[in-house]
TIMI-599749 format. One record per residue (C-alpha): residue number from 1; chain; x, y, z. Coordinates in steps of 0.001 Angstrom, whole numbers, plus 500000, padded with zeros to 6 digits. Example, Ala and Ser with C-alpha at 12.3 -4.5 7.8 and 13.67 -1.06 7.14 Angstrom:
BEGIN
1,A,512300,495500,507800
2,A,513670,498940,507140
END
This chain:
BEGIN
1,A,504232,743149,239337
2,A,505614,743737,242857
3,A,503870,745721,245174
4,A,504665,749240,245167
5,A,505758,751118,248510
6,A,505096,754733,248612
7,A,507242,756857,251165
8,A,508271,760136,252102
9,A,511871,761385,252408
10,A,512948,764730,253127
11,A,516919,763756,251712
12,A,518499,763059,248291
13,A,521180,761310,250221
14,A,518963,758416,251130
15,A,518631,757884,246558
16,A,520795,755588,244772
17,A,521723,758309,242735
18,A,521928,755958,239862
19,A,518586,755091,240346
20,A,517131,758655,240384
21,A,518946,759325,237102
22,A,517462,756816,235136
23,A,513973,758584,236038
24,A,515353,761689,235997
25,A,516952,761667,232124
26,A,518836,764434,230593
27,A,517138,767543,232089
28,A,520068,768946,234140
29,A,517097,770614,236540
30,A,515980,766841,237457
31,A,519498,765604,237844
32,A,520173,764042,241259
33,A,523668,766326,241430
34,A,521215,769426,240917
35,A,518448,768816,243351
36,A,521417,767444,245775
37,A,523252,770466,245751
38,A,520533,772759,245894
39,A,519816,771121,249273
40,A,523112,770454,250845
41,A,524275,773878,250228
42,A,521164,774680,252421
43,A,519801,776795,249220
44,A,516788,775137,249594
45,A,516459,773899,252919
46,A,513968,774139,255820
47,A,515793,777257,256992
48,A,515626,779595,253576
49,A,511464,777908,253609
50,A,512268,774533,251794
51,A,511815,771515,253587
52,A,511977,768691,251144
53,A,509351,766122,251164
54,A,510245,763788,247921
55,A,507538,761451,247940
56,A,509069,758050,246159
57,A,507867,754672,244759
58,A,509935,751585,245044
59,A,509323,747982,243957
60,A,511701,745187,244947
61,A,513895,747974,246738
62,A,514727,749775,243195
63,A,513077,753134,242883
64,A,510615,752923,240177
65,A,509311,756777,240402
66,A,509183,759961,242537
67,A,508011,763541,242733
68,A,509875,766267,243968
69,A,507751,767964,246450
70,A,508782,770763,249518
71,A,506904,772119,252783
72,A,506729,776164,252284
73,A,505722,778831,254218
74,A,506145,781350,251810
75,A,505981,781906,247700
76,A,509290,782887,247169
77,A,511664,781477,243770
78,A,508969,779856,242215
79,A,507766,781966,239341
80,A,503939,780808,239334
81,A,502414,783412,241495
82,A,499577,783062,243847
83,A,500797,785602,246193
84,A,496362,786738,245558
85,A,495325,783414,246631
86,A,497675,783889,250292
87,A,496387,787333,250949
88,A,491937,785759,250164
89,A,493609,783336,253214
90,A,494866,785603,255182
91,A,492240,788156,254841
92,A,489189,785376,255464
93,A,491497,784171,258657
94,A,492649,780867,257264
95,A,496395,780416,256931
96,A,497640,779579,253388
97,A,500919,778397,254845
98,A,502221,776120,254574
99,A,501640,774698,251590
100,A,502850,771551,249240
101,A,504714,772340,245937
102,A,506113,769968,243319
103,A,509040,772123,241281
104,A,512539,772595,241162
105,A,513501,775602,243497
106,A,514195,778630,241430
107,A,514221,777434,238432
108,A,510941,778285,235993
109,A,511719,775573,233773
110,A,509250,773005,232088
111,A,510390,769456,232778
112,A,508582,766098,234545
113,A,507322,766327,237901
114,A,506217,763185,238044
115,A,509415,760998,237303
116,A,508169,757751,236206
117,A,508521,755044,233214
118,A,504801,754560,232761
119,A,501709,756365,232853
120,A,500103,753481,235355
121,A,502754,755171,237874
122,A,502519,758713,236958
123,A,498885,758608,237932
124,A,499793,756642,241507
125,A,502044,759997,241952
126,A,499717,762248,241138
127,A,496696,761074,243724
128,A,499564,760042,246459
129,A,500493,763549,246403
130,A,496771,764879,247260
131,A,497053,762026,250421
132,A,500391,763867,251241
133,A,499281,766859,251389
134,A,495987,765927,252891
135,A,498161,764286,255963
136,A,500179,767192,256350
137,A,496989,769943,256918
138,A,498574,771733,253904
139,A,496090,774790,252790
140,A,497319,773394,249034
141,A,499572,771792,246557
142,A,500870,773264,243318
143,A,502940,771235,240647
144,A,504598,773793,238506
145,A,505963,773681,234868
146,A,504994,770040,234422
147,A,505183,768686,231171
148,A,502678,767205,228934
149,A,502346,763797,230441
150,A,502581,765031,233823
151,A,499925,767352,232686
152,A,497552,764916,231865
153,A,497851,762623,234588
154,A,497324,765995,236998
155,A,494337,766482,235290
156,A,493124,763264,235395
157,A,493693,763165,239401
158,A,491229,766309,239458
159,A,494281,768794,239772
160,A,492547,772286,238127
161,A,495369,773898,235261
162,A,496679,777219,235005
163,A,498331,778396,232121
164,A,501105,780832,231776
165,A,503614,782111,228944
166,A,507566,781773,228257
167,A,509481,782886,225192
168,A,511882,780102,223972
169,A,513943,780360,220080
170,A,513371,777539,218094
171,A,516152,775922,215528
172,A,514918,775483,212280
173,A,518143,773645,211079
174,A,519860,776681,210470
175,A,523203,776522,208312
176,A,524829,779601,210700
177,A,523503,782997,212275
178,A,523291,784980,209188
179,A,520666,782352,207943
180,A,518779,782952,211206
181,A,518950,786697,210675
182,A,517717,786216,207519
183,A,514126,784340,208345
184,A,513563,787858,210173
185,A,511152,790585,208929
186,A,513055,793399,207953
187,A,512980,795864,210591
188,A,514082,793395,213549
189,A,516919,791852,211477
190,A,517921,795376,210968
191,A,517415,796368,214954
192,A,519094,793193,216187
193,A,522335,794276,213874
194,A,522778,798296,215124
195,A,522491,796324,218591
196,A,525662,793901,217967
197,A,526793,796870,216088
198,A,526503,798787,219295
199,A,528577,796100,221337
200,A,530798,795690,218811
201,A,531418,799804,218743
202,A,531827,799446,223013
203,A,534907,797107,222262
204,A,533320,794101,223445
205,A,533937,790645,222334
206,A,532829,787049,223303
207,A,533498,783469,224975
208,A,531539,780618,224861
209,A,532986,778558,227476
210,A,531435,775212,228450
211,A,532349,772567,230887
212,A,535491,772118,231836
213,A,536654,775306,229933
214,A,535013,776995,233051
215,A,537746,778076,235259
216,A,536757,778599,239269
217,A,538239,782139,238603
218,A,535221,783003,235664
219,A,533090,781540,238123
220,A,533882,783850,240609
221,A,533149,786734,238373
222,A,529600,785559,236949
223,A,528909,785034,240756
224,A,529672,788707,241689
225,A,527459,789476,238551
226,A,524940,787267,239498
227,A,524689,788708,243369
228,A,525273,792565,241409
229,A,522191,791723,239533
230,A,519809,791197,242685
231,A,521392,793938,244677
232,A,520461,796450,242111
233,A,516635,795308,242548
234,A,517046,795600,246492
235,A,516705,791909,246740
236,A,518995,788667,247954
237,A,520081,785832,245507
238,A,518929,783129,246062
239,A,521847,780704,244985
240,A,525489,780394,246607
241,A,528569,780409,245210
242,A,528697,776827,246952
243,A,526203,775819,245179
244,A,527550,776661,241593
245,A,530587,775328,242542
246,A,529236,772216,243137
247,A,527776,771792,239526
248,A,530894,772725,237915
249,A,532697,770159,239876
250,A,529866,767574,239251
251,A,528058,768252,235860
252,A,529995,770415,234016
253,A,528963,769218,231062
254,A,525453,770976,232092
255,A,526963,774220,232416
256,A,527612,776869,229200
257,A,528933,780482,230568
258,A,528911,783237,227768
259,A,531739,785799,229252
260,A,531923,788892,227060
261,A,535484,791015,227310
262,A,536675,794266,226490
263,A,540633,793224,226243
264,A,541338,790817,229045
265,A,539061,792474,231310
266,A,535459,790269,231715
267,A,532491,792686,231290
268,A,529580,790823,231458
269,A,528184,787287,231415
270,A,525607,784975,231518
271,A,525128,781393,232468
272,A,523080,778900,230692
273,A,522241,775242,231309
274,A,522591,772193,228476
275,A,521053,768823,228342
276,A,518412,767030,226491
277,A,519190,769295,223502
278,A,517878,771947,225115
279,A,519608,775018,226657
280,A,518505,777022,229050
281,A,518990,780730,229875
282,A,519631,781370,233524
283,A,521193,784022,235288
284,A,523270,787312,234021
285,A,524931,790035,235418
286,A,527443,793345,234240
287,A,529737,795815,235717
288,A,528609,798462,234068
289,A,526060,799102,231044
290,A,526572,799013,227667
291,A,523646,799467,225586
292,A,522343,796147,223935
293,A,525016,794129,226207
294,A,521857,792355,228147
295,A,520262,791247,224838
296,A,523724,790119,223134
297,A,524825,788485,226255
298,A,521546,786582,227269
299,A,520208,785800,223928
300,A,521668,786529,220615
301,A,525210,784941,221756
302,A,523357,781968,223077
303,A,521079,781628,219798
304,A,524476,781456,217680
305,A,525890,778739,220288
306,A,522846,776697,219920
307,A,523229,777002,215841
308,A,526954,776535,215928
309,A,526612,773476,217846
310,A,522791,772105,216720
311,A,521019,772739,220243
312,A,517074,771969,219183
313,A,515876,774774,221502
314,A,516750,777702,223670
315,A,514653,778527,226387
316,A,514991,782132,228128
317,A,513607,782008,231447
318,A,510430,783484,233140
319,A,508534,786412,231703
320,A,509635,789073,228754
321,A,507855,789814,225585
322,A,511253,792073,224629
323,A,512566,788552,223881
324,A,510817,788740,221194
325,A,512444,791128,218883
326,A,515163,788567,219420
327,A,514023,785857,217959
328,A,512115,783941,220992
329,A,508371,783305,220652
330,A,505484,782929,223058
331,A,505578,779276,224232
332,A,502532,778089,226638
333,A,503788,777147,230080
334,A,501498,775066,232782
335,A,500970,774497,236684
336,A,498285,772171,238250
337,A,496762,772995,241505
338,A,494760,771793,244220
339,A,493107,773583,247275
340,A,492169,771557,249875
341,A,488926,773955,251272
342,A,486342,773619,249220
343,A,484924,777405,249100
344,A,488799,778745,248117
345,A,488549,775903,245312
346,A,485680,776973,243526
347,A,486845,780573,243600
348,A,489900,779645,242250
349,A,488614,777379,239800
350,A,486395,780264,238122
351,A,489143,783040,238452
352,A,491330,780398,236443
353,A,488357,779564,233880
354,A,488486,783781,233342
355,A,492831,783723,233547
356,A,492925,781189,230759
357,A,490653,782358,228292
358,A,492669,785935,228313
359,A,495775,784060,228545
360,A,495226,782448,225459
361,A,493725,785632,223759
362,A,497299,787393,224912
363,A,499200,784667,223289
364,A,497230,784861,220602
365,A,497577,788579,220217
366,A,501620,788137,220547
367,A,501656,785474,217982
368,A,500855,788200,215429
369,A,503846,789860,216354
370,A,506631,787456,216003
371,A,509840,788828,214357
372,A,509909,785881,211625
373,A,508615,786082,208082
374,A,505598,785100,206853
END
């Protein structure tokens, strides 16, 4: 086998991006257009706190494997929170910042972080990534939402685990929506239908539009929904029109919008990524509220896409038990960590020994409560 060469590169530009897809595979989060556009619509860049530091592996000149990884000096978009672990810094006079992270900017969503064909290479990722971060006097490095082989390799490289909790819907090969409804207990099938009934009753109906059935003009209006959304939390978005733009132009096939209408009019909507028979709930926004309109929009109208069109799996974002009652369960998430002073790693180590054990007793404790028969 060739010698690998391990570098550092702080642009997607200088990627075959050929070459990156074949590592990257059907998550449209991992997708060279994705990761591209995030950066060269200066969404994540050095100047929003994003300085991209992809470490990659080639062999012969052909990129064999690489790890997304960005210089931060804050803890913004990235859903794993250790906004405690900055302020024990801060307060013992050690800056935090900056600090090495492995994930896909804004986006809480489980995929690889270590993009490689073999597990020899995944592990050459995973302890090249402590030297990185060791070179750069980083306080840290955090790999977030890995998945399972990542996972292992992390912990194999002496990366300590912290586990966290999403609610995604499962397809259990159902014939259409009504035999969804009817693997519910009683009282939530019953709840989730005066809800449509509710929608229904506010004259609203639905599109599914996906791919090229996305006109620039509906994309326009989920972007003034989307920026709606954050100004009525007092907060920024962190995405640009640009930037959506981009993707439509360039994956489109990644990209399912669920517009609901009262007449011509567009209400409300919410836009969803597809790929590896998996879709993903993203972003949402309304001009004005409609009670149930948020649930229908985000979740029950995607559910029936994924049925009508045999999607595996339907994963709704960061956070929410109230996804529950909709059908979505409590699905384990990950993130690996390492801290490069040793007094701030033990600490963490044991508070995460303590956040894991309730974790899993809370998971445990929602499990009893999931809306599906026995």
């Amino acid at each position: 086998m060739a010698e690998a060469e391990l570098s550092i590169i702080d642009s997607l530009a200088d990627i075959d991006p050929a070459q990156w897809q074949a590592l990257a595979g059907d998550n449209p989060t991992l997708s060279y257009s994705f990761l591209h556009a995030l950066h060269e619509t200066a969404c994540a860049a050095p100047r929003t706190g994003w300085s991209p530091r992809y470490l990659v592996l080639h062999r012969d000149g052909v990129l064999q494997a690489a790890m997304p990884l960005y210089l931060k000096d804050h803890s913004r978009g990235e859903y794993v929170f250790d906004h405690a672990w900055a302020d024990a810094f801060h307060r013992n006079g050690i800056p935090y910042y900056p600090k090495l992270l492995s994930a896909v900017p804004f986006t809480p969503v489980t995929g690889s972080r270590l993009l490689a064909r073999n597990a020899g290479d995944r592990a050459l990722l995973a302890q090249a990534a402590l030297q990185v971060a060791q070179q750069l006097g980083t306080s840290s490095l955090h790999i977030l939402f890995p998945e399972a082989q990542d996972k292992q390799a992390l912990v194999d490289a002496g990366y300590m685990l912290r586990e966290g909790v999403q609610f995604h819907w499962e397809n259990q090969d159902y014939a259409d929506f009504d035999a969804f409804l009817a693997s519910m207990k009683m009282e939530k099938r019953k709840k989730l239908r005066q809800d449509r009934k509710r929608v229904q009753e506010a004259g609203i109906h639905f599109e599914h539009l996906a791919g090229s059935a996305i006109t620039d003009e509906v994309l326009r209006f989920f972007y003034q929904c989307y920026v709606s959304t954050y100004e009525a939390h007092y907060s920024r978005p962190y995405l640009s029109l640009a930037f959506f733009q981009r993707l439509l132009a360039e994956t489109p096939d990644s990209l399912m919008i669920v517009l609901a209408r009262r007449g011509d009019a567009p209400v409300a909507v919410a836009l969803n990524l597809v790929g590896g028979n998996i879709m993903y709930g993203r972003y949402w926004g309304t001009r004005e509220f409609i009670s149930g309109l948020h649930f229908e929009t985000c979740y029950v109208q995607s559910i029936d896409y994924c049925i009508r069109h045999g999607i595996a799996r339907f994963e709704g974002g960061a956070q929410g038990v109230h996804k529950m009652s909709r059908g979505l369960v409590p699905t384990p998430t990950w993130s690996a960590h390492w801290v490069a002073d040793p007094r701030f790693a033990d600490a963490i180590a044991d508070f995460l020994a303590q956040e894991t054990a309730a974790m899993d007793d809370y998971i445990d404790e929602l499990a009893e409560h999931i809306p599906f028969k026995n």
